[in-house]
C-alpha positions in Angstrom: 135.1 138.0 47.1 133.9 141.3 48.3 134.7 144.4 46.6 137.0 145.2 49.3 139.1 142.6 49.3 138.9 142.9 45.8 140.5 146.3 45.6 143.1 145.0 47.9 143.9 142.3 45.8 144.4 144.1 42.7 146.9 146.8 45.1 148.8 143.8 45.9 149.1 143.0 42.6 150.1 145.9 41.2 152.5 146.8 43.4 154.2 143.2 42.4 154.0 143.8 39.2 155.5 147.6 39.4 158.3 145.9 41.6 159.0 143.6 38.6 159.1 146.2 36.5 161.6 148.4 38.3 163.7 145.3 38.7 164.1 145.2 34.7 164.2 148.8 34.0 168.5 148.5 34.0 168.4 145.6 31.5 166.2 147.8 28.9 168.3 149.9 26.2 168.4 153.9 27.6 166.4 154.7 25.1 163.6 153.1 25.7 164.1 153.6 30.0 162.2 156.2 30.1 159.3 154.6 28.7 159.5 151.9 31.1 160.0 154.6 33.9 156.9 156.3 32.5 154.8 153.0 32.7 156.3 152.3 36.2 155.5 155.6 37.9 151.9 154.9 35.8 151.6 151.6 37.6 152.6 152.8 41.2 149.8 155.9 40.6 147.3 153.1 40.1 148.1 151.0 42.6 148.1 154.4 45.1 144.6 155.0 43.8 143.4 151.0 44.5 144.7 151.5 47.8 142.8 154.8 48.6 139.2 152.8 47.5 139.7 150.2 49.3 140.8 152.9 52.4 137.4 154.4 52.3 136.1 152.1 54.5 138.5 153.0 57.3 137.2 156.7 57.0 133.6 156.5 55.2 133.0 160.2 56.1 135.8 162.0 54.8 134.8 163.0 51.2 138.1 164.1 49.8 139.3 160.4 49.8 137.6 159.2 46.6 138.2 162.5 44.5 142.1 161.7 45.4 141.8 157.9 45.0 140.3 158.7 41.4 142.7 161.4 40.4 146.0 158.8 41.4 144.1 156.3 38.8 143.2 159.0 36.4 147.0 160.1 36.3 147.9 156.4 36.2 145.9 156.3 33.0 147.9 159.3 31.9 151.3 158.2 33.0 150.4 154.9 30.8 149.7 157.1 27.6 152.8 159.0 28.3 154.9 156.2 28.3 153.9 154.6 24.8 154.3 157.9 23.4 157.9 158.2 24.6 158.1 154.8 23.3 157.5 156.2 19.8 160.1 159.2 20.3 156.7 161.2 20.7 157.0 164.6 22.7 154.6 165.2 25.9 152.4 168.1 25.9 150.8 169.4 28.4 147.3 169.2 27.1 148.1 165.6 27.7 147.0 166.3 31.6 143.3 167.6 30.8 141.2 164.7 31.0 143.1 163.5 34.2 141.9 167.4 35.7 138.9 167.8 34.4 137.9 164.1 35.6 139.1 164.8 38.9 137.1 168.1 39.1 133.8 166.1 38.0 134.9 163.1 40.5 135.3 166.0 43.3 131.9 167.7 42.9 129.9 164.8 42.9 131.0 163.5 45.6 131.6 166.9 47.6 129.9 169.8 46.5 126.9 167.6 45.1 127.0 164.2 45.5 125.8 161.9 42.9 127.0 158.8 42.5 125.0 158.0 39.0 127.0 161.2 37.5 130.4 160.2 39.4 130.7 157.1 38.1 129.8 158.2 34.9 132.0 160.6 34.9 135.3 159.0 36.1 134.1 156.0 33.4 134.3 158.5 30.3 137.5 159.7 31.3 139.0 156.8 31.7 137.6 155.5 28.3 139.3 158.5 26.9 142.4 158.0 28.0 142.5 154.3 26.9 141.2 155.3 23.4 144.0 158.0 23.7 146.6 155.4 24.1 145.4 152.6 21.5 145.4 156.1 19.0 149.4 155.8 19.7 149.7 152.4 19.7 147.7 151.9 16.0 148.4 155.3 14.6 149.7 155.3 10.9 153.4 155.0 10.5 153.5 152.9 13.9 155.4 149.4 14.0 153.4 146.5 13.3 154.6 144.1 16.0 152.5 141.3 17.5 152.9 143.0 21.0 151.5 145.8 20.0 148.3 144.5 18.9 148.1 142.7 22.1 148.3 145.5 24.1 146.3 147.6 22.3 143.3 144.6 22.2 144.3 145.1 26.2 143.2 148.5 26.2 140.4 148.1 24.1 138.9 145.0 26.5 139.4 147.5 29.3 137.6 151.0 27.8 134.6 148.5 26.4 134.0 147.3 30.3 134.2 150.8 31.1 131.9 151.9 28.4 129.3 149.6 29.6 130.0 150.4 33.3 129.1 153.9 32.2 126.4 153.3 30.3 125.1 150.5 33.3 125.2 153.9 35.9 123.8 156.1 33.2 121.0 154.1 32.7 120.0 154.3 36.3 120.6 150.0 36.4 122.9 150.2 39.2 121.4 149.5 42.4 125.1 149.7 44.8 125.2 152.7 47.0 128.9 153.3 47.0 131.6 151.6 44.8 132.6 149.1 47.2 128.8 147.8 48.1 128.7 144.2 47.8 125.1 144.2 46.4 125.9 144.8 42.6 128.0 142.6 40.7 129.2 145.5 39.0 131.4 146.8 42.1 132.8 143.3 41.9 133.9 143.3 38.7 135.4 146.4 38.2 138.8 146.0 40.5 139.1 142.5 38.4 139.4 144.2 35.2 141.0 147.4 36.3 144.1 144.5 37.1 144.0 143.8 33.6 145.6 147.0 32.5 148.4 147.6 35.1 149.1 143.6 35.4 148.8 141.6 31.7 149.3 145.0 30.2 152.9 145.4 31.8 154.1 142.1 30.6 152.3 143.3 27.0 154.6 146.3 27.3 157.9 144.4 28.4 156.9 142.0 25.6 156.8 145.0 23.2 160.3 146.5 25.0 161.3 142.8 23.6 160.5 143.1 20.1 162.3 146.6 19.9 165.6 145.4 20.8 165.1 141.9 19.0 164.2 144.3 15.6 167.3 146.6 16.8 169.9 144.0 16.7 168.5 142.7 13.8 169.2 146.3 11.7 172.6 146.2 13.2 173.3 142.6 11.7 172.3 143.8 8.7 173.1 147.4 8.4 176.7 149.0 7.6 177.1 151.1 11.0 178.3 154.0 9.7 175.5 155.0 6.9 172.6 153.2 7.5 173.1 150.9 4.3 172.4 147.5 4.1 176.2 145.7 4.8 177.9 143.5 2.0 176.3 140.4 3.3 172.5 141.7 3.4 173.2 143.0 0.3 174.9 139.8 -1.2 171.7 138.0 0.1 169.3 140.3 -1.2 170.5 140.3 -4.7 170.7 136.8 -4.8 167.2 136.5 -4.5 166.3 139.7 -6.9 168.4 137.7 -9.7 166.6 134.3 -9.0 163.1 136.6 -9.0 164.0 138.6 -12.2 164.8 135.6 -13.9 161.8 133.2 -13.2 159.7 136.5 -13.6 161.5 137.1 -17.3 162.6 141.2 -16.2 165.2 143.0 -16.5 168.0 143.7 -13.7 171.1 145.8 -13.4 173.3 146.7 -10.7 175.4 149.8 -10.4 178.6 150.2 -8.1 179.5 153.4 -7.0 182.8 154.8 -5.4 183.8 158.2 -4.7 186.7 159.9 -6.3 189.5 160.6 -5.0 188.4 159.9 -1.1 191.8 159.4 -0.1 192.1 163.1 -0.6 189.7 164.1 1.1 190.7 161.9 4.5 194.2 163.3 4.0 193.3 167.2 3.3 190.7 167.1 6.0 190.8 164.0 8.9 188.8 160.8 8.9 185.9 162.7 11.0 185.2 164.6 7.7 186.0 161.4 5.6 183.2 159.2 7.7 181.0 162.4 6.9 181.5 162.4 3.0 180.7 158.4 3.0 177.8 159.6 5.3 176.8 162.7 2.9 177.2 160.1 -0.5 175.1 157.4 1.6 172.4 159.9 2.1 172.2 160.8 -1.6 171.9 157.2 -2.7 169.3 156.1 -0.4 167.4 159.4 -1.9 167.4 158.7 -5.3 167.2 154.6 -5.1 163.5 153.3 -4.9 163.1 151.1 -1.3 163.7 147.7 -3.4 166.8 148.8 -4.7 168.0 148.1 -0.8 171.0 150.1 -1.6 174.3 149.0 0.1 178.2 149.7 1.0 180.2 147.1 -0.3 183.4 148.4 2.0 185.6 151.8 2.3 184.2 154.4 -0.7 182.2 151.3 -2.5 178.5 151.3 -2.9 176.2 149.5 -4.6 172.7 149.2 -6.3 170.5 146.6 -7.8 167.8 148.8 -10.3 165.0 147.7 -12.2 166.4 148.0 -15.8 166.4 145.6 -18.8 168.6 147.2 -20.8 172.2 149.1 -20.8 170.9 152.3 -22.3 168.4 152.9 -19.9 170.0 151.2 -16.8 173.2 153.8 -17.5 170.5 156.8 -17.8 169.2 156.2 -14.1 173.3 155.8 -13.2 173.8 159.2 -14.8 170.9 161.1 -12.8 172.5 159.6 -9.7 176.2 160.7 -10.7 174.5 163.6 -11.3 172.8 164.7 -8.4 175.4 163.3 -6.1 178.1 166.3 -8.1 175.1 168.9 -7.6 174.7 168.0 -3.9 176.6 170.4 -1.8 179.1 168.7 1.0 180.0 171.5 3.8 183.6 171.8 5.3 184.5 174.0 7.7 181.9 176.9 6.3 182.3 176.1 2.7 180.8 174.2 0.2 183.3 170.9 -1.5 181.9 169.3 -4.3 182.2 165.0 -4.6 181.8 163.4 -7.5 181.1 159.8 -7.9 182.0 157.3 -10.7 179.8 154.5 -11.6 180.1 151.4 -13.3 176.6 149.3 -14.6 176.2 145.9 -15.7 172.7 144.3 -16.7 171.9 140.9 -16.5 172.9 138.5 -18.5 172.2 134.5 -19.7 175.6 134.2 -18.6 175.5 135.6 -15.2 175.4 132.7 -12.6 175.1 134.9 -9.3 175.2 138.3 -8.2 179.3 137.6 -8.0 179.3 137.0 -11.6 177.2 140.4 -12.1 178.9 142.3 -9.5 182.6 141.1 -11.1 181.2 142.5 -14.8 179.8 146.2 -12.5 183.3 146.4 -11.2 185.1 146.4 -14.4 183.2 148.9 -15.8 183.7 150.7 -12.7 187.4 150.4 -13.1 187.0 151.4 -16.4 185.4 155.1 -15.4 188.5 155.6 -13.1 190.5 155.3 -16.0 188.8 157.6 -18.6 188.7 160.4 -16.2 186.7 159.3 -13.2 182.7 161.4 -12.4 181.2 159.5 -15.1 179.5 156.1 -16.5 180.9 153.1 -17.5 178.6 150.2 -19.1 179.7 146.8 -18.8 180.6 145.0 -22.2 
């Protein structure tokens, strides 16, 4: 295969592979659209800039051709950085567009003003590099997902800018012996259009496959969440302390579980609508999911009803950590209609016990005490006999 039918190859190809792509866009979740219109404008840029290098031959003496071809695949490169970005709810910015200019500049002026096809290549190679570095940086950067596709894509991207590293350094070190990019007599022309498929072909199905995992890990929070505050749900919950109890007890620790329900909610639904009611559950959920550690995996047991496993051996303590919660839940201010309401909480604890078969059994003990706050006056805490 010549590099010219190369190029034309890997046009083809593309093209397919953006068709594909458009063809799923309507299936993906609107959030992540336009991500996937991001990559599929990306894909189309690149496969306008194969196109245009494979067209030089049809019009060897018009200059302008490459410096367009290389700023359509620079822009491609962009587009593709873009899009993860966007994937991570990242904003653009419009310094975003440098490389792609200042490549195209250098790509323009050594092939125009003075042409140099050593410094072009080498040129168009670092930029390119850049931008694929710039991309794996979003697709490894700390606090990013861990999902399997993402490491695929991002060994992808790293595969491609190590080919173009070397293709740089193979033109910088005066090794290459082609004329123009599409001479037949150096086996790097022929290589490059192969591996500049990788990126806009494999990588799209390494970004559909990471589209995938999103809205697989999505449903999944929703199965397991309570809608309304972000909580886990009673059965997440159940599950999860099931296994706390079996691991506090074959590790000999201590484990106690709080339940938590706000006072007198129905007053606030009937003083001020449901709207504001959902809110208060909302404002409460928010203060809970501050103050318990990330393995308490705090939860809505249903209506006003929370609940919390905590890492305490003992009543005396266990009800401290219940009173710095009922505490800064009354000290939290809840806004209606320009003014501040105070909500008050009360809480009933119960520590595990020898006698304590499952979390029901715990959970039955939390509630009594619970019931027992109510009746001494509510916004306090209640230790289970």
């Amino acid at each position: 295969m010549d590099a010219l039918t190369a190029w034309l190859t890997v046009s083809t190809m593309i093209l397919l592979n953006g068709g594909v792509l458009g063809l799923m866009h309507r299936d993906l979740p609107e959030a992540l659209r336009p991500s996937a219109h991001s990559w599929r404008i990306a894909t189309l840029l690149n496969a306008g800039g194969a196109v245009l290098l494979a067209a030089q031959r049809l019009d060897p003496g018009n200059r302008n051709v490459l410096p367009i071809a290389n700023a359509l695949l620079m822009l491609g490169m962009t587009g593709y950085w873009r899009a993860l970005r966007q994937f991570d709810g990242l904003a653009d910015a419009w310094w975003m567009l440098l490389p792609a200019a200042m490549g195209t500049l250098a790509v323009w002026w050594f092939e125009v003003v003075s042409p140099d096809l050593q410094m072009r290549v080498v040129a168009a190679s670092l930029i390119w590099s850049s931008l694929l570095f710039a991309s794996i940086h979003t697709l490894r950067r700390p606090g990013a997902d861990t999902e399997f596709s993402r490491r695929v894509l991002a060994g992808i991207f790293a595969a491609l800018a190590l080919f173009l590293v070397v293709r740089m350094l193979y033109h910088a070190l005066g090794l290459a012996t082609a004329v123009s990019g599409l001479d037949n007599s150096d086996w790097i022309n022929i290589v490059t259009p192969v591996v500049a498929a990788t990126l806009p072909v494999v990588g799209t199905t390494g970004f559909l496959l990471l589209c995938s995992q999103r809205v697989t890990r999505q449903w999944e929070l929703a199965a397991s969440t309570d809608y309304l505050t972000g909580l886990a749900n009673r059965r997440t919950f159940a599950d999860l302390g099931q296994a706390r109890i079996a691991a506090a007890r074959r590790r000999h620790v201590g484990l106690s579980l709080m339940v938590i329900d706000i006072d007198h909610f129905k007053r606030v639904n009937d003083a001020y609508g449901h709207d504001i009611g959902d809110a208060a559950l909302k404002h409460v959920a928010q203060a809970i999911a501050h103050w318990c550690a990330p393995s308490s995996r705090p939860g809505r047991l249903g209506g006003e009803e929370f609940v919390a496993l905590i890492n305490a051996d003992d009543g005396i303590l266990a009800c401290a950590m219940a009173e710095r919660l009922r505490m800064a839940i009354a000290e939290r201010p809840f806004r209606v209609d320009g003014r501040e309401e105070q909500i008050t909480v009360s809480i009933g604890v119960a520590t595990l016990i020898a006698s304590d078969r499952n979390l029901e059994d715990l959970l039955r003990r939390a509630d009594q005490a619970l019931y027992a706050a109510k009746a001494l006056g509510r916004n306090r805490v209640q230790l289970a006999s």
